[in-house]
GUNUSE-431576 format. One record per residue (C-alpha): x negated, y, z negated. Coordinates in Angstrom, 2 decimals. Each point is the difference from the previous one (the first is absolute). Last residue first. Example, Ala and Ser with C-alpha at 12.3 -4.5 7.8 and 13.67 -1.06 7.14 Angstrom:
// residues 2
ATOM      xx      yy      zz
ATOM  -13.67   -1.06   -7.14
ATOM    1.37   -3.44   -0.66
END
This chain:
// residues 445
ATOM      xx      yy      zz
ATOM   13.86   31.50    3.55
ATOM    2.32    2.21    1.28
ATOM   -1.99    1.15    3.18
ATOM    1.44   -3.24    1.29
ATOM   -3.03   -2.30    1.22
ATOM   -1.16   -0.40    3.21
ATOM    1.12   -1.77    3.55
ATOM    4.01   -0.62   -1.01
ATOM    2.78   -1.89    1.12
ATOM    2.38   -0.55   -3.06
ATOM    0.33    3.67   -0.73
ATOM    3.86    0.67    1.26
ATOM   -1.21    2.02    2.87
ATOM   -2.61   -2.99    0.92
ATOM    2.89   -2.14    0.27
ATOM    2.04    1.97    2.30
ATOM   -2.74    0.77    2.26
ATOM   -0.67   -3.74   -0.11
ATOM    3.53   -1.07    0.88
ATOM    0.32    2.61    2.84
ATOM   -3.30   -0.80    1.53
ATOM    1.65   -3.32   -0.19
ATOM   -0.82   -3.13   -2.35
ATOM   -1.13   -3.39    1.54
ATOM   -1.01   -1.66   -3.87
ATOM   -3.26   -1.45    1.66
ATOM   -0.84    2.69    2.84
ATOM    1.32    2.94   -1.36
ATOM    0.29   -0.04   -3.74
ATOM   -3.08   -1.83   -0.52
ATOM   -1.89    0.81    2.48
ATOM    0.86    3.43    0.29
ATOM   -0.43    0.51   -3.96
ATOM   -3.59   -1.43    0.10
ATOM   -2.53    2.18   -0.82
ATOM    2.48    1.53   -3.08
ATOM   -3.29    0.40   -2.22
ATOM   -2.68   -0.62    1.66
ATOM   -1.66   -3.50    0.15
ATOM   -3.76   -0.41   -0.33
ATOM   -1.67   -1.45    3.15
ATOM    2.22   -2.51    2.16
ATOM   -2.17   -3.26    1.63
ATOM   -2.56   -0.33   -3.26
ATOM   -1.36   -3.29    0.05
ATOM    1.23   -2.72    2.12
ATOM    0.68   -0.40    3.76
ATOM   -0.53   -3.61    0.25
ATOM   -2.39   -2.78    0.60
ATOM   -2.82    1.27   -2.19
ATOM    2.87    0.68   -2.75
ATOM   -1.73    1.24   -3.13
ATOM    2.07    0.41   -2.84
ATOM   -1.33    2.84   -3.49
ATOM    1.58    2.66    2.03
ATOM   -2.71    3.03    0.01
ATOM   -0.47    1.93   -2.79
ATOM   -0.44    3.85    0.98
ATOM   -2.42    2.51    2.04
ATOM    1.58    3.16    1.04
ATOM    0.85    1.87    3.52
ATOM    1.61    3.61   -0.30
ATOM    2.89    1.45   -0.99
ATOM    1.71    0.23    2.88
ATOM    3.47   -0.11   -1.67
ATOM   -0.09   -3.37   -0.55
ATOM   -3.42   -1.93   -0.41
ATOM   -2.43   -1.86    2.14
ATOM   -1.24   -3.14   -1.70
ATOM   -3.96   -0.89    0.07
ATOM   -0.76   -3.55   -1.78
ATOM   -1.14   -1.19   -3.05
ATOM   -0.69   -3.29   -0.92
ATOM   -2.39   -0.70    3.27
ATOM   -1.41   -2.46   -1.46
ATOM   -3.67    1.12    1.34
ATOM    0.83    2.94   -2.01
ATOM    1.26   -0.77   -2.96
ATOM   -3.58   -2.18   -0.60
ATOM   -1.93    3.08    1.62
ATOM    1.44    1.91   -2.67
ATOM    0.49    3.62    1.00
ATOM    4.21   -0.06   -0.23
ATOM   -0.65   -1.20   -3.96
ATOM   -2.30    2.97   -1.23
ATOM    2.63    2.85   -0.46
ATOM    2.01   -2.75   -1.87
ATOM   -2.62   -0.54   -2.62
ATOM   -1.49   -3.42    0.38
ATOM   -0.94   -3.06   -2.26
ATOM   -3.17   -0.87    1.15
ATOM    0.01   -4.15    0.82
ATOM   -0.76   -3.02   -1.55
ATOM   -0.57   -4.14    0.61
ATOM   -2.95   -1.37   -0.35
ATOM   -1.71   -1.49    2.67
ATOM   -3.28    1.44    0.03
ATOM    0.53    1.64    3.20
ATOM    3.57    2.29   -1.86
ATOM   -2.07    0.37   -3.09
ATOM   -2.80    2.14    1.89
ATOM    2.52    1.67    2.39
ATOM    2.18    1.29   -3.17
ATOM   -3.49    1.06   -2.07
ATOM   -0.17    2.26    2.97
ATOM    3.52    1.18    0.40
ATOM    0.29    0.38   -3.48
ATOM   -3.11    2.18   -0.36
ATOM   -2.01   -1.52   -3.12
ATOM   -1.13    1.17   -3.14
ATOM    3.33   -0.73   -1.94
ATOM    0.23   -4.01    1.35
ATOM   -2.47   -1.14   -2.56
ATOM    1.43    1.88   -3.22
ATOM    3.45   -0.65    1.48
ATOM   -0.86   -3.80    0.30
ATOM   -1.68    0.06   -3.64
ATOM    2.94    1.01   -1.55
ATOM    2.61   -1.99    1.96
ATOM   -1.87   -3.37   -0.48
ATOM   -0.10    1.00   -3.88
ATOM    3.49    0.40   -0.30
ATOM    1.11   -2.97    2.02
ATOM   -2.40   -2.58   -1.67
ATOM    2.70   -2.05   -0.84
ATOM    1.17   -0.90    3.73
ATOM   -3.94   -0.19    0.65
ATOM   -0.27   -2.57   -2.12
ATOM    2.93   -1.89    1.16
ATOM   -1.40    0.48    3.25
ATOM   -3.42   -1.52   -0.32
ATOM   -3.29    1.46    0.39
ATOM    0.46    2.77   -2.25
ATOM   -0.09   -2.38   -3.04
ATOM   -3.48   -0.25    0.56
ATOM   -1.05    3.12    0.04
ATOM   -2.00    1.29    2.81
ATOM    2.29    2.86    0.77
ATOM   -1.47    1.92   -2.98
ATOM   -3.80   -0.70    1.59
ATOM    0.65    2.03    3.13
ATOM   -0.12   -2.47    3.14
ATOM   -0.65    3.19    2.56
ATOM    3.27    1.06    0.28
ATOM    0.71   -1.49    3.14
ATOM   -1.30   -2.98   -0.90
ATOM    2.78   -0.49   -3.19
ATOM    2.77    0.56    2.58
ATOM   -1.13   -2.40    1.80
ATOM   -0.30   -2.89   -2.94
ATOM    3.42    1.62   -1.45
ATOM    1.00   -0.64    4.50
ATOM   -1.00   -3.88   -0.73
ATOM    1.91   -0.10   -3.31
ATOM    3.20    0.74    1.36
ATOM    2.26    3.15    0.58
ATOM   -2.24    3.17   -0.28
ATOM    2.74    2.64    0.28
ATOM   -1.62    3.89    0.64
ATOM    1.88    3.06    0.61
ATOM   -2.37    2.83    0.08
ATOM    0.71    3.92   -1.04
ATOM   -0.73    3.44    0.96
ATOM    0.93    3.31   -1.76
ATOM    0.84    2.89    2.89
ATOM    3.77   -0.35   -0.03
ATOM    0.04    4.00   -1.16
ATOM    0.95   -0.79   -3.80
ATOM   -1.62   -3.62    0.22
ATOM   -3.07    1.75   -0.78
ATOM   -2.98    1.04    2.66
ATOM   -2.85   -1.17    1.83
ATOM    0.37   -3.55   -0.88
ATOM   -2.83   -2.63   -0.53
ATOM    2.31   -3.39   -0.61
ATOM    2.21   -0.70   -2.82
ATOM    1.62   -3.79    0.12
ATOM    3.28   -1.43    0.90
ATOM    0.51   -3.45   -1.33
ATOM   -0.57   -3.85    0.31
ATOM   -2.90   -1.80   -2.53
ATOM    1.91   -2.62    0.59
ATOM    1.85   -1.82    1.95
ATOM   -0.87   -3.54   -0.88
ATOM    3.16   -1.46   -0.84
ATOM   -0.06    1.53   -3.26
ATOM   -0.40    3.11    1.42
ATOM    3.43   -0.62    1.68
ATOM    2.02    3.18   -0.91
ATOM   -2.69    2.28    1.57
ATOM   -1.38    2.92   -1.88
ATOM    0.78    3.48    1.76
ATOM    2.17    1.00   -3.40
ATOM    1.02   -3.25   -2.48
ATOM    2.86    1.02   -0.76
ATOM    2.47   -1.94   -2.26
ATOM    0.91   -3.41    0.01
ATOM    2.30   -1.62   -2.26
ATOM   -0.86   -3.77   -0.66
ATOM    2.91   -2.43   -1.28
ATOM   -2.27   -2.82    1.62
ATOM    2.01   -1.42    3.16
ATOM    2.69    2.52   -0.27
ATOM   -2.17    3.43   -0.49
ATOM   -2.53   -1.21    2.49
ATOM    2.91   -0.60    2.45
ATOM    1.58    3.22   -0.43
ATOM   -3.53    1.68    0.45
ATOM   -1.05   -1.82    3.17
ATOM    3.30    0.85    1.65
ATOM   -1.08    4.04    0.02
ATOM    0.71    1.55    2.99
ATOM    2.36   -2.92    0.89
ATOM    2.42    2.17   -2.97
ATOM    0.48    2.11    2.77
ATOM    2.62   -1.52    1.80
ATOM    1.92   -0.58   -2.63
ATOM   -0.25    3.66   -1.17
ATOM    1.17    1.06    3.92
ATOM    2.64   -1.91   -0.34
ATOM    0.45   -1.49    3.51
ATOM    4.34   -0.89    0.65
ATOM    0.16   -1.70    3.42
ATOM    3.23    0.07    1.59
ATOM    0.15   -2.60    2.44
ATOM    0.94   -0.80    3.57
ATOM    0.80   -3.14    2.08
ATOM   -0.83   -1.71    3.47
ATOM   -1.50   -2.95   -1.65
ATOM   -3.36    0.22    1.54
ATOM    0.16    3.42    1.41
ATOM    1.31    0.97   -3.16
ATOM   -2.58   -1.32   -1.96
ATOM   -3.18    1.52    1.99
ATOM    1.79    3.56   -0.16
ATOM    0.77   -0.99   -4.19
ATOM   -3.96   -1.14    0.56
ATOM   -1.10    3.72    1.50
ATOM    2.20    1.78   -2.29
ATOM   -1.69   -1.47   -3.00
ATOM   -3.26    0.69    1.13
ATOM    0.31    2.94    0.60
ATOM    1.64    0.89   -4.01
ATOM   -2.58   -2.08   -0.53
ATOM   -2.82    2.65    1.37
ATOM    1.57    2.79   -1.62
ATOM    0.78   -1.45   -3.70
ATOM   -4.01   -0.08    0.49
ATOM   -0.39    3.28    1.15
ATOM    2.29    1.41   -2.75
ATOM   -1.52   -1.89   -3.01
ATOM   -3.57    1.24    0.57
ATOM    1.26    3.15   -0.71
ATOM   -2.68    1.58   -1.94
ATOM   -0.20    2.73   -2.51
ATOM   -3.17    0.83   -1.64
ATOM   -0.24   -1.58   -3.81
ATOM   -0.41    1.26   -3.30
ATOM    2.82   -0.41   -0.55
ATOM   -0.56   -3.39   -0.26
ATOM   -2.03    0.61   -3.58
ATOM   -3.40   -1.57    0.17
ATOM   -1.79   -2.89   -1.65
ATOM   -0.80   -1.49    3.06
ATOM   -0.05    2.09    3.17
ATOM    3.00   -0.03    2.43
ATOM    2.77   -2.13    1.26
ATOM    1.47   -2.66   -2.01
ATOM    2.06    2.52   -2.20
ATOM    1.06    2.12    3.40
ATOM    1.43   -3.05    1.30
ATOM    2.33   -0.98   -2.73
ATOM    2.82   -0.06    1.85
ATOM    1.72    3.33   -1.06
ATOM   -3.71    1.62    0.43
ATOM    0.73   -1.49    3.96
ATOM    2.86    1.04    0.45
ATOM   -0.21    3.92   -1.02
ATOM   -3.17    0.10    1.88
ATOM    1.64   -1.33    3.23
ATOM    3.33    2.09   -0.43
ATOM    2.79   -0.94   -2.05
ATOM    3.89    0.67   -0.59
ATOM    0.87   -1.56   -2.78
ATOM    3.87   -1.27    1.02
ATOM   -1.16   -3.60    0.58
ATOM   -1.53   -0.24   -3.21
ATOM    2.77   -1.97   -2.23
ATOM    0.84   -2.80    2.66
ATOM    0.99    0.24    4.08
ATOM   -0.88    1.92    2.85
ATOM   -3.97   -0.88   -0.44
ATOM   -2.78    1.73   -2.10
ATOM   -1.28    2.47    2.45
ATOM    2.62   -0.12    3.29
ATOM   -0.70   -2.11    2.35
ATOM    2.74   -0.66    2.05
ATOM   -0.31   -2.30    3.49
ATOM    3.05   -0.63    2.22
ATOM    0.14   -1.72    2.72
ATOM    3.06   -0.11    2.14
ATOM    1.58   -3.15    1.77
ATOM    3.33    1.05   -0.37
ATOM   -0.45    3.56    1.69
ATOM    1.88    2.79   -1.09
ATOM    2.13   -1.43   -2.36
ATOM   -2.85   -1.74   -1.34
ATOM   -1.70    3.16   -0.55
ATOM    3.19    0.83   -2.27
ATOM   -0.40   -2.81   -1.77
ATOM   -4.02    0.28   -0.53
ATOM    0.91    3.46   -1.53
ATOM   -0.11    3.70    1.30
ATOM    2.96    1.91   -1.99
ATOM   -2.20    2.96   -0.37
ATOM    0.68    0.03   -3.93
ATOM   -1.18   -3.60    0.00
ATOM   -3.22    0.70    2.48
ATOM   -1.02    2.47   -2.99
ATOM    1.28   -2.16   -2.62
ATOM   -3.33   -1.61   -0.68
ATOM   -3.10    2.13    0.82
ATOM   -1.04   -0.34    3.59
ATOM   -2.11   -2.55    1.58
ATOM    2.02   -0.09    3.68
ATOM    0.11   -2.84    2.33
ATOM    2.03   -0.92    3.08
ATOM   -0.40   -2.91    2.22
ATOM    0.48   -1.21    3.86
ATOM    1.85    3.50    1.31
ATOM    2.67    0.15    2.28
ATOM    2.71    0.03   -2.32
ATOM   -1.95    2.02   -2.69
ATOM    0.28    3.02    2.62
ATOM    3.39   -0.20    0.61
ATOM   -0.07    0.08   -3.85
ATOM   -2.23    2.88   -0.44
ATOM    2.84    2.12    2.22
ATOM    2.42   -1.19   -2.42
ATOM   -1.88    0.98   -2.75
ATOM   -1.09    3.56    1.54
ATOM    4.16    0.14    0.49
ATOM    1.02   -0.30   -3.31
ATOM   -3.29    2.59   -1.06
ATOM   -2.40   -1.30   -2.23
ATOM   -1.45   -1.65    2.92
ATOM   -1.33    3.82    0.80
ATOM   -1.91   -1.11    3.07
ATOM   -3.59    0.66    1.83
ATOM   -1.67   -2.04    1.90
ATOM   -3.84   -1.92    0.34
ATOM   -2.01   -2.15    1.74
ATOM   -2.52   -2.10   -1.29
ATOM   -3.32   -1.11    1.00
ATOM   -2.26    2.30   -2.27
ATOM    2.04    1.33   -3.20
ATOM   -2.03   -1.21   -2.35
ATOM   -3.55    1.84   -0.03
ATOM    1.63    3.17    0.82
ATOM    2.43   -0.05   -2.36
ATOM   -2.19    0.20   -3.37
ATOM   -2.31    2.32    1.81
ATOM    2.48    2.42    1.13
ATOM    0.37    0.72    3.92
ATOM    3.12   -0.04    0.71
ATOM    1.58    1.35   -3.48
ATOM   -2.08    3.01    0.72
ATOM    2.14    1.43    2.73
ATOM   -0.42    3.89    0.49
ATOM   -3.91    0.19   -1.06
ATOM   -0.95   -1.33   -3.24
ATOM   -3.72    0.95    0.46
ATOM   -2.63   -1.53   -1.85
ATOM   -1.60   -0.98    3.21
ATOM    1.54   -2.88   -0.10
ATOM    2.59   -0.40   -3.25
ATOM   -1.34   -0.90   -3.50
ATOM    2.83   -0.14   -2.83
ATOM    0.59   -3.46   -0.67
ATOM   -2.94   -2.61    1.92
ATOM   -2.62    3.34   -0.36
ATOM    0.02   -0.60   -3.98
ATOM    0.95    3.48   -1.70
ATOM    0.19    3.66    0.96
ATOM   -1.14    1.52    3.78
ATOM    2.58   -1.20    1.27
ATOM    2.59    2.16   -2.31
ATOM   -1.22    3.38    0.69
ATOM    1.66   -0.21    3.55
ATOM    3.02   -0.83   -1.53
ATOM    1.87   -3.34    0.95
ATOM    3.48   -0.39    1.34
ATOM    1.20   -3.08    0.11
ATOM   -0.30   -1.13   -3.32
ATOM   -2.85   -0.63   -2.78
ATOM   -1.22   -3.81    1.26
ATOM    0.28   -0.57    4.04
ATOM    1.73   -1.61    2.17
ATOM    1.24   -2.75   -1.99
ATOM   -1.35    1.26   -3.76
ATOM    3.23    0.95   -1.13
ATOM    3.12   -0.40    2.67
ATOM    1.07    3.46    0.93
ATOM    3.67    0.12    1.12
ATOM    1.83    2.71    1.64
ATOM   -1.87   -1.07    3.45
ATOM    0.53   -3.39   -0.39
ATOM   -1.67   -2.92    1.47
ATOM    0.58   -3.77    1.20
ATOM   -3.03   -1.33    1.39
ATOM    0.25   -2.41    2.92
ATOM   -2.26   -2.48    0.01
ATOM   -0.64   -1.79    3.17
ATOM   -2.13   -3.51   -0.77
ATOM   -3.71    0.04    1.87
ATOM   -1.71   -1.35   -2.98
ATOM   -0.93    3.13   -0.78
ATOM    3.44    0.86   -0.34
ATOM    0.28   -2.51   -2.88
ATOM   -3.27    1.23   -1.91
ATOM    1.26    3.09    0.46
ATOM    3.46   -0.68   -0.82
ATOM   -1.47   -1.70   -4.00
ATOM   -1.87    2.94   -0.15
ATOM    2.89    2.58   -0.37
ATOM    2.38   -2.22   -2.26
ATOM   -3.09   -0.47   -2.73
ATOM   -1.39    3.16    0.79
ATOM    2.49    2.89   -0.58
ATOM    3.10   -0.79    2.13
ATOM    2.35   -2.90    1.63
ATOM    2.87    0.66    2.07
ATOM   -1.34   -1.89    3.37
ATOM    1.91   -1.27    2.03
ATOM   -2.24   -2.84    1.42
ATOM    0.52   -1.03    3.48
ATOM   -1.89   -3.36    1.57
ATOM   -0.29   -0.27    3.66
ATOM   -4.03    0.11   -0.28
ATOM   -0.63   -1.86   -3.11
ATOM   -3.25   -1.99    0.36
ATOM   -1.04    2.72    2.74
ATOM    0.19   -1.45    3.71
ATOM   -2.53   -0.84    1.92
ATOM   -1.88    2.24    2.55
END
């Protein structure tokens, strides 16, 4: 078998949340070695798992599955190894335990950073600060270092203090205006945090070409990646509209942003449901038309009614100002079908749509399925086997996919302390005495 694109590459890893956490994946999936830096008197919020490390039994059974819901609703002894949230990102990696708050947990993380290829962390600012870990001191360690922050708003200017999470950064760039159903207030909103995957995948990105760089000109960096920066490629269109013709946008719910380019009618549509949106049992279509040809389709599909024989329907700046009434009568149409039906009808006439699917639903779709997007994974503690998202590479000529399930917490402590940092029984029994080495999480917490 070939090699991964970055066996031989080590990432310490002191990243957390999302934004830090799936930016390693993506990296160890790769084939790099990521070696997650834990602590066991230190929970990190929604990193291994959302409320803390110790979850009641009553507790799963309350709120969305992805921040309370355990297998088997059962906390059992070690629920921070097999959370949700952690679960699906801590495939590939390895990871130890060490207190760098410590004098000697830093210098141990140096030895570390000396034989590592990058470092990256996504903390508030003045967290690495008061922990004394800057791109100088890496450099001490090992010239050549990267370094990769990315905290929310950047280490510099009047926000980098605000401490942020993805919903908090993306109302503070104007995200949560854009996004949603005219005429409505954003809070009315669900959370998302679009902004953390994507801050994820460049924060990748940018430690794979500072890799690239330095093996061409034999140098590091320290990459600063404001998470709000990064973001703001959410939304590009709207900044432009606004300096080209002074426009503000607002939302414009399912409808697509280039209706007047011929997208249009394009929304999510009420199909026959046997229940309300309180138990996930309400139905719904996506459906873009995106020329004239697939309007023409769309139009025999639904029999050639005599409202979508207008002439001003037949073009797209028509149907960009017909919005309201193309959304009417589509819902009308599309409420007396199932969406998996009217789906496959629409789908062989060539236009483009889709049901939009309740989570329970997703791991039966044939289209899921024959992509194989989700994948068995064994977890700690024999838990059991589950199915979650596979690595989004394919490596036909290489082992890819999932080559370590789930990390527990601690996995890796003889690895690391043994075989890389060369540490006696003595050493380690020492350590673990004085809480750096660890396999769960101090009772204090």
């Amino acid at each position: 078998m070939a090699n991964q694109p970055l066996e031989g590459v080590r990432i310490l890893d002191l990243g957390g949340v999302w934004a830090g956490t799936f930016s390693t994946v993506l990296l160890a999936d790769l084939g790099a070695e990521v070696l997650k830096q834990e602590n066991q008197f230190v929970w990190q919020p929604n990193t291994r798992a959302v409320p803390g490390p110790r979850i009641p039994a009553a507790m799963t059974q309350a709120g969305a599955g992805w921040i309370t819901g355990l297998p088997n609703s059962d906390p059992g002894e070690s629920p921070w190894n097999y959370h949700p949230m952690f679960v699906s990102l801590y495939r590939n990696k390895r990871s130890f335990t060490l207190d760098i708050r410590q004098p000697e947990g830093r210098e141990i993380l140096g030895r570390l950073a000396a034989m590592s290829d990058a470092v990256l962390e996504n903390s508030a600012v003045g967290t690495m600060e008061k922990l004394g870990i800057s791109y100088e001191w890496l450099r001490e360690q090992r010239d050549d270092i990267i370094f990769l922050r990315a905290p929310g708003y950047g280490v510099t200017g009047e926000y980098a203090s605000a401490r942020t999470m993805g919903a908090h950064l993306e109302g503070t760039m104007g995200h949560q205006i854009l996004r949603g159903y005219e005429g409505l207030d954003p809070n009315s909103n669900s959370g998302i945090f679009a902004a953390d995957y994507i801050a994820a995948t460049q924060i990748a990105l940018a430690i794979m070409m500072a890799i690239w760089h330095r093996n061409n000109t034999g140098k590091g960096q320290f990459i600063e990646m404001a998470q709000a920066e990064n973001a703001a490629a959410m939304f590009a269109q709207a900044y432009m509209n606004y300096s080209l013709t002074g426009e503000v946008e607002g939302a414009i719910g399912n409808r697509s942003i280039y209706a007047a380019d011929g997208q249009a009618p394009s929304g999510v549509y009420p199909c026959l449901s046997p229940g309300g949106a309180d138990t996930g049992d309400d139905r719904w279509i996506a459906i873009t038309v995106t020329s004239n040809p697939t309007w023409e389709a769309l139009r025999t599909v639904m029999g050639d009614p005599e409202w979508a024989q207008a002439p001003e329907l037949a073009t797209a700046a028509g149907r960009a100002a017909s919005q309201d009434l193309l959304d009417e009568k589509l819902a009308e149409w599309t409420a007396g079908f199932e969406d998996e039906d009217l789906f496959a009808r629409l789908q062989a006439a060539g236009v483009a749509a889709a049901p939009v699917l309740e989570a329970s639903r997703v791991l039966d779709d044939p289209h899921v399925q024959a992509r194989n997007l989700y994948i068995p994974q064994e977890l700690q503690d024999d838990i059991g086997i589950y199915r979650y998202p596979r690595p989004v590479y394919d490596f036909p000529e290489s082992e890819g996919g999932i080559r370590r399930p789930p990390v527990a917490f601690g996995q890796d402590n003889d690895y690391v302390y043994r075989e890389l940092l060369g540490m006696s029984d003595e050493e380690c029994a020492r350590l673990e005495a004085e809480g750096h080495i660890a396999t769960a999480f101090s009772e204090t917490l």
